[in-house]
VMD Tcl script that builds the backbone (N, CA, C; Angstrom):
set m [mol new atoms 276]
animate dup $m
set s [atomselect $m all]
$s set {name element resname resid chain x y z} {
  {N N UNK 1 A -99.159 -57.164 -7.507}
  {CA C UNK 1 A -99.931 -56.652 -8.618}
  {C C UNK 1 A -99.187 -56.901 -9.917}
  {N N UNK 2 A -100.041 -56.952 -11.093}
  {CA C UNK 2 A -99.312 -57.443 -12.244}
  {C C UNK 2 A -99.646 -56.121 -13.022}
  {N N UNK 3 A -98.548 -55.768 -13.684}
  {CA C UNK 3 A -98.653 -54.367 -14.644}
  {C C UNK 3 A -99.127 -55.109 -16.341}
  {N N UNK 4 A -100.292 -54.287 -16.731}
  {CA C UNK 4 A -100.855 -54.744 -17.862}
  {C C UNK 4 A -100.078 -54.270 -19.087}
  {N N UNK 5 A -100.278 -54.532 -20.382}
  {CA C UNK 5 A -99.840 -53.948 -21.394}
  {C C UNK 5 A -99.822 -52.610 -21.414}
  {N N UNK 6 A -100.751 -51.254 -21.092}
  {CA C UNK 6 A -100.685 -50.250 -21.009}
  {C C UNK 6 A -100.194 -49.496 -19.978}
  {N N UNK 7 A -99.614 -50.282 -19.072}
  {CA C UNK 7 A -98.796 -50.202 -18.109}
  {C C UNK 7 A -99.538 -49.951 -16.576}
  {N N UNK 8 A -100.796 -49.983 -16.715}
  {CA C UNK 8 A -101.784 -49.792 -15.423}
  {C C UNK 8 A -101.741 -51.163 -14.854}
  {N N UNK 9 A -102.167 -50.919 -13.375}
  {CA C UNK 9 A -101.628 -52.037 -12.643}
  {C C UNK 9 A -103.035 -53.028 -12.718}
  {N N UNK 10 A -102.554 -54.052 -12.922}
  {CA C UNK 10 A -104.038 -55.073 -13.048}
  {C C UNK 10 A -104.436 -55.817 -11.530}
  {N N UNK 11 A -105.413 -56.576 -11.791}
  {CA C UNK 11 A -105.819 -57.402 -10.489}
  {C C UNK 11 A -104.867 -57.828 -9.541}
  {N N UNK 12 A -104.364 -58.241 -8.489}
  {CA C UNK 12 A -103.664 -59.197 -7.959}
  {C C UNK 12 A -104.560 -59.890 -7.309}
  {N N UNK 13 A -104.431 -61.182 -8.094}
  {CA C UNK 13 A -105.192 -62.622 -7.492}
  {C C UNK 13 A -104.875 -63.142 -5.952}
  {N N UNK 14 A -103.821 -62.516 -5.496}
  {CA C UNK 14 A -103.778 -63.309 -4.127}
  {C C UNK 14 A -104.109 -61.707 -3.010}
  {N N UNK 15 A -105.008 -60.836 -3.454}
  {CA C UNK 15 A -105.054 -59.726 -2.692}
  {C C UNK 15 A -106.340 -60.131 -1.638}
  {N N UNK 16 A -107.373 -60.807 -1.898}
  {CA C UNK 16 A -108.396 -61.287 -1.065}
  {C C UNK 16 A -108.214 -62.965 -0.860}
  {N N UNK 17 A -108.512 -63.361 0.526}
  {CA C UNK 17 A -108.630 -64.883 0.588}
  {C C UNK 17 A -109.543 -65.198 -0.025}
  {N N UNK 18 A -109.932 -66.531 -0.199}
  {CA C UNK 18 A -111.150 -66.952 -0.403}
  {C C UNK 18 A -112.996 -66.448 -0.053}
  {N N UNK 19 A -112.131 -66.554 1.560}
  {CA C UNK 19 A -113.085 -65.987 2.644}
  {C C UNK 19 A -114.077 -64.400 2.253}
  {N N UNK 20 A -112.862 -63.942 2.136}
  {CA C UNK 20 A -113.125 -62.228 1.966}
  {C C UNK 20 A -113.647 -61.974 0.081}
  {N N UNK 21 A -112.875 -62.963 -0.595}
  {CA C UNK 21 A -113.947 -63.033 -2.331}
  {C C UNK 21 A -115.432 -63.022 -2.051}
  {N N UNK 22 A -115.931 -64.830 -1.030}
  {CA C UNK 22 A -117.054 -64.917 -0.881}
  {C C UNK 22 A -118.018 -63.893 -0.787}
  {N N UNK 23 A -117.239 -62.905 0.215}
  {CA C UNK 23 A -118.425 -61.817 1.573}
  {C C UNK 23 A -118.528 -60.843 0.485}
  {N N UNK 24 A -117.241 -60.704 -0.783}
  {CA C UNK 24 A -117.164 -59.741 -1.368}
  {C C UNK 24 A -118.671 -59.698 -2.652}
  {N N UNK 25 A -118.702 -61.226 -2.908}
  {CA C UNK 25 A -119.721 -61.732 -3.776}
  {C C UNK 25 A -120.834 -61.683 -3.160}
  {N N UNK 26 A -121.353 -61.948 -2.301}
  {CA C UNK 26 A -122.330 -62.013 -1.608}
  {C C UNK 26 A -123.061 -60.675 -0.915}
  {N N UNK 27 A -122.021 -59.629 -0.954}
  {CA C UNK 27 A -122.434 -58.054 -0.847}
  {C C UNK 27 A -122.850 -57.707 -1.988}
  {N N UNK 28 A -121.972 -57.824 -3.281}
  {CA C UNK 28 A -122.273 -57.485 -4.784}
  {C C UNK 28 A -123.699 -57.802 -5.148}
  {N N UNK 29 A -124.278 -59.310 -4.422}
  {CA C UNK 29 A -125.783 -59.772 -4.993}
  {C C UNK 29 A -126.281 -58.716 -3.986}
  {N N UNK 30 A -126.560 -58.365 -2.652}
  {CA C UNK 30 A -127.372 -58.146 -1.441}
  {C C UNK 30 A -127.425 -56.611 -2.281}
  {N N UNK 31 A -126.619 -56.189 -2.989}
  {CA C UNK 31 A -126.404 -54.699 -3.394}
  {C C UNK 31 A -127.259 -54.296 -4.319}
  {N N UNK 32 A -126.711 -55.375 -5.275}
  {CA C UNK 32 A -128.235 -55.223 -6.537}
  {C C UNK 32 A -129.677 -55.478 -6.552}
  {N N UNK 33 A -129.906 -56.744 -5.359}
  {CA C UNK 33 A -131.184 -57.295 -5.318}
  {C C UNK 33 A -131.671 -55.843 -4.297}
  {N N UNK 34 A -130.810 -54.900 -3.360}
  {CA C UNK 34 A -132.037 -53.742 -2.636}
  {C C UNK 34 A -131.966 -53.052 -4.121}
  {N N UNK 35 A -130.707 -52.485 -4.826}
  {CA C UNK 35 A -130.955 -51.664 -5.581}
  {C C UNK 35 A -132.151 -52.047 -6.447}
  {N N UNK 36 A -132.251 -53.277 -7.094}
  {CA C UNK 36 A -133.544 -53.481 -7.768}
  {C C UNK 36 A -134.849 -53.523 -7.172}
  {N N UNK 37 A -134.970 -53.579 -6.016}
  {CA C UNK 37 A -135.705 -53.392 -5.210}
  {C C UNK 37 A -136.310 -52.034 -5.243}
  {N N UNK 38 A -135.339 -50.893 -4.719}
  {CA C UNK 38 A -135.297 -49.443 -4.681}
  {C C UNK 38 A -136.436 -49.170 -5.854}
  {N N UNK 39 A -135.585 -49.500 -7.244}
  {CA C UNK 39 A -136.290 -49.094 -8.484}
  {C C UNK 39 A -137.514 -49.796 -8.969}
  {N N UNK 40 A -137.687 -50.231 -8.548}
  {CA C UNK 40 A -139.339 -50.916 -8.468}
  {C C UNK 40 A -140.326 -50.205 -7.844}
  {N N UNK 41 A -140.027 -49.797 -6.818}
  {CA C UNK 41 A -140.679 -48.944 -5.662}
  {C C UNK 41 A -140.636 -47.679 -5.601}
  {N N UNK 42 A -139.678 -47.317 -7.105}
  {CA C UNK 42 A -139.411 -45.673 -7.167}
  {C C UNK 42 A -139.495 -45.559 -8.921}
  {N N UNK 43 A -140.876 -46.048 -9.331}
  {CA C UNK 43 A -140.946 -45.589 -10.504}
  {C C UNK 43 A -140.488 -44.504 -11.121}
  {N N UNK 44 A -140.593 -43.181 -10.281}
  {CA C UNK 44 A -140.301 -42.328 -11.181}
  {C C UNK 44 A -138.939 -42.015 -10.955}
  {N N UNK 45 A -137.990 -42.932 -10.964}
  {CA C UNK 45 A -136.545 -42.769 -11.700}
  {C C UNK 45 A -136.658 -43.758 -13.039}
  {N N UNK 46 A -137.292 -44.348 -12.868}
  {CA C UNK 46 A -137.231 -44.960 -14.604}
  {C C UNK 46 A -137.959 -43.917 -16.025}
  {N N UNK 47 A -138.773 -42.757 -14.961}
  {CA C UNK 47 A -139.605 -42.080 -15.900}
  {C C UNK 47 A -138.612 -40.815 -16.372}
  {N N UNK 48 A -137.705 -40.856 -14.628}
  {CA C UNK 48 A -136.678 -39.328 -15.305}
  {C C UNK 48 A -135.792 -39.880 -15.988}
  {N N UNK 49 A -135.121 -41.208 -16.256}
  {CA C UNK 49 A -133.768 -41.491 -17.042}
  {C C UNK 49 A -134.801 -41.217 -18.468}
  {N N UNK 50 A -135.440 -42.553 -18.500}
  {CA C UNK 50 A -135.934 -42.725 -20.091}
  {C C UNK 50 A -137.070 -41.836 -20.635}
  {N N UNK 51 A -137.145 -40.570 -19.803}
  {CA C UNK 51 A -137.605 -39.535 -20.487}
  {C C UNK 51 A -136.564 -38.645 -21.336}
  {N N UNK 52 A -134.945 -38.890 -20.434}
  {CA C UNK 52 A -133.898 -37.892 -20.215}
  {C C UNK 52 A -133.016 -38.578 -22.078}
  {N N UNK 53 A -133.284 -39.842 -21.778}
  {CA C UNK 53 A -132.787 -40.584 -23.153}
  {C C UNK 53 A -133.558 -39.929 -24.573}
  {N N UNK 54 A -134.765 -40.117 -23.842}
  {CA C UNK 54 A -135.805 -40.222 -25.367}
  {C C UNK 54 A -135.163 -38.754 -25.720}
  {N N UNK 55 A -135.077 -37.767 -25.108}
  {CA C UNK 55 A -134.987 -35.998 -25.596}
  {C C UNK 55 A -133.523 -36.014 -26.209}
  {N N UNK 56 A -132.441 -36.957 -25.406}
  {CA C UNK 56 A -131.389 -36.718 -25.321}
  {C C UNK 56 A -131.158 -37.620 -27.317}
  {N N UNK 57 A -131.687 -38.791 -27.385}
  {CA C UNK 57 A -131.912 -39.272 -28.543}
  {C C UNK 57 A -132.514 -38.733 -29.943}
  {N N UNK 58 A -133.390 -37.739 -29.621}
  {CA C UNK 58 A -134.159 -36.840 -30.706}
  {C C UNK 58 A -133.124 -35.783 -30.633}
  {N N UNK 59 A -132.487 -35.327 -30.155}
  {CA C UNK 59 A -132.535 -33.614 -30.290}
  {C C UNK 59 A -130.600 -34.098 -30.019}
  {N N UNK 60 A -130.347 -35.018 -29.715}
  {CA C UNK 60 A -128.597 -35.688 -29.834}
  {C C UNK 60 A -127.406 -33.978 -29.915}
  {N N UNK 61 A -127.598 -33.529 -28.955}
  {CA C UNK 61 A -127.018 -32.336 -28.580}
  {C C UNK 61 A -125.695 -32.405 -28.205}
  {N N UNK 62 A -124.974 -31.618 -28.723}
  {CA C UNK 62 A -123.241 -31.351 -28.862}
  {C C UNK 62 A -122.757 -31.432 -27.563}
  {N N UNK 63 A -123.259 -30.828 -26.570}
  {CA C UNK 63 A -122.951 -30.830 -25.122}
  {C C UNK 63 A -123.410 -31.435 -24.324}
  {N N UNK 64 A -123.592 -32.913 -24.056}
  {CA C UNK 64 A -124.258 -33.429 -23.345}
  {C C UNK 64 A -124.018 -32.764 -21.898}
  {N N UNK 65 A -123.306 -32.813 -21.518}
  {CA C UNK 65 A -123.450 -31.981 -20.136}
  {C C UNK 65 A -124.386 -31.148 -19.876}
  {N N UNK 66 A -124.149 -30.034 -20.916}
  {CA C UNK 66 A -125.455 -29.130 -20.510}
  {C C UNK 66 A -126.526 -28.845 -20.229}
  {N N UNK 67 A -127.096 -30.292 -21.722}
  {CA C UNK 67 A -128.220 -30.558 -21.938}
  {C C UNK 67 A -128.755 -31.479 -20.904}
  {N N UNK 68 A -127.920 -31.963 -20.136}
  {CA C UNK 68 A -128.450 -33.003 -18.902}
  {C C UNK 68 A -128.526 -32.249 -17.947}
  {N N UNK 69 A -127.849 -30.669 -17.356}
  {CA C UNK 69 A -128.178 -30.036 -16.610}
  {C C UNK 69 A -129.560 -28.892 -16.923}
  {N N UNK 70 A -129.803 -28.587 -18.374}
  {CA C UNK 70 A -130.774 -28.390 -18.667}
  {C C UNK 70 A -132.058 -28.871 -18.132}
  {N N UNK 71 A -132.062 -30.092 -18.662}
  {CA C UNK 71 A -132.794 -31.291 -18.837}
  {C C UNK 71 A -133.853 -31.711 -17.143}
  {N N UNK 72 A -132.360 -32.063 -16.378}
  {CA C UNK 72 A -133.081 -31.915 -15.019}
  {C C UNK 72 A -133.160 -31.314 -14.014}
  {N N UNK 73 A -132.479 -29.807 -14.169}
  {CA C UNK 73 A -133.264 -28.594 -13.456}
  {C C UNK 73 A -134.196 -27.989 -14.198}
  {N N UNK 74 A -134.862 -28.293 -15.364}
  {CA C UNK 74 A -136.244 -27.669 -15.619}
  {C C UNK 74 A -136.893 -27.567 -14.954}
  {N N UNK 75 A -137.325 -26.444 -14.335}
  {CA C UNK 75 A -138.679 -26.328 -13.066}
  {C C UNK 75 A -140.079 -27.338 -13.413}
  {N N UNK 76 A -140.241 -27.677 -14.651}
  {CA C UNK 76 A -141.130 -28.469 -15.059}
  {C C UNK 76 A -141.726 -29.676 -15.057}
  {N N UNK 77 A -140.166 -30.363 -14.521}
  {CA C UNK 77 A -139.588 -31.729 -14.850}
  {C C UNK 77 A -140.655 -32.531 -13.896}
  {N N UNK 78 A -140.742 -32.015 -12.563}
  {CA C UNK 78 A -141.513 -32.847 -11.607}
  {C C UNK 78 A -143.439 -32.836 -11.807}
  {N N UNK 79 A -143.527 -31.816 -12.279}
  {CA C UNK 79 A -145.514 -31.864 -12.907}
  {C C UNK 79 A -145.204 -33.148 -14.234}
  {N N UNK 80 A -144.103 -32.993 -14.778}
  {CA C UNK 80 A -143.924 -34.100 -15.999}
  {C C UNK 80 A -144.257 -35.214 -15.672}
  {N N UNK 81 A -143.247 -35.214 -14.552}
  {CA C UNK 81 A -143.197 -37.054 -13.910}
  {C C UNK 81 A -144.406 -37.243 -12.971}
  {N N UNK 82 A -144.992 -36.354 -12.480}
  {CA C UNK 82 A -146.383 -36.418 -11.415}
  {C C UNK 82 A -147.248 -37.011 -12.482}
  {N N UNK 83 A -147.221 -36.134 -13.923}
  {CA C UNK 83 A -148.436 -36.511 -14.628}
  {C C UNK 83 A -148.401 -37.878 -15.383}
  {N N UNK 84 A -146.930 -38.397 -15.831}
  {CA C UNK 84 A -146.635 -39.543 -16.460}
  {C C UNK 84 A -147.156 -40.767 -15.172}
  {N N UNK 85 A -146.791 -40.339 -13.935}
  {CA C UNK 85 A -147.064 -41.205 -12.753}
  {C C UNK 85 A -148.777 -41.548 -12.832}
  {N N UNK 86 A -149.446 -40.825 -13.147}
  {CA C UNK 86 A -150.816 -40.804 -12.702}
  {C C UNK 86 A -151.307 -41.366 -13.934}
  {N N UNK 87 A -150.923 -40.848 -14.910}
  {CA C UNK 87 A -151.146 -41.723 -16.685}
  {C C UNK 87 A -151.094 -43.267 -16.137}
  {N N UNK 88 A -149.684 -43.895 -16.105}
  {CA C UNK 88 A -149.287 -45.326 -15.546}
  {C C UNK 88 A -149.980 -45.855 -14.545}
  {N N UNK 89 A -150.759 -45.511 -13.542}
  {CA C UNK 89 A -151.713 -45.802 -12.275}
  {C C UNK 89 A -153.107 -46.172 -13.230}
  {N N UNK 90 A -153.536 -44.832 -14.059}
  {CA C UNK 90 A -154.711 -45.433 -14.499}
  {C C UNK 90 A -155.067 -46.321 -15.593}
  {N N UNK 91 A -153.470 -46.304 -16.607}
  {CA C UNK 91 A -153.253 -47.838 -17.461}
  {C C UNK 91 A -153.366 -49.333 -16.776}
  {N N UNK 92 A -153.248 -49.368 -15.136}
  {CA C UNK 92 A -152.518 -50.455 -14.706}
  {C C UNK 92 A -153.923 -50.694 -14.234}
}
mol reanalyze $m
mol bondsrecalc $m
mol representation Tube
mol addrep $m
């Protein structure tokens, strides 16, 4: 391992063969193409983030923590996303 300027230890280039880079690359794609997959097929996580942004963007609150535990234990949250779901069905 090579120690970086800030003294944390950096990559070591001879820690994987070739072999084991490949399988390593080739998991990294197989990983993203289900994950993008997943989120295609699970609209309403795109409706809870970029609902969670838009509030989190207007109202830009001191504690983000809180406001994200706020945010998505609102008992509300799921009639939100049921109704945004059914809005998007009858646009499409």
């Amino acid at each position: 391992m090579t120690t970086m300027e800030d003294g944390q230890l950096g990559p070591d280039p001879g820690a994987l063969s070739l072999e084991q880079l490949e399988k390593l690359r080739d998991y990294k794609i197989q990983t993203r193409i289900a994950n993008e997959k997943y989120l295609r097929s699970h609209k309403e996580v795109e409706l809870l983030l970029s609902g969670f942004y838009r509030e989190m963007f207007l109202k830009r609150p001191e504690n983000i923590r809180e406001f994200a535990a706020d945010y998505f234990t609102d008992p509300r949250l799921p009639n939100k996303i049921h109704t945004q779901l059914i809005k998007q069905k009858k646009e499409a």
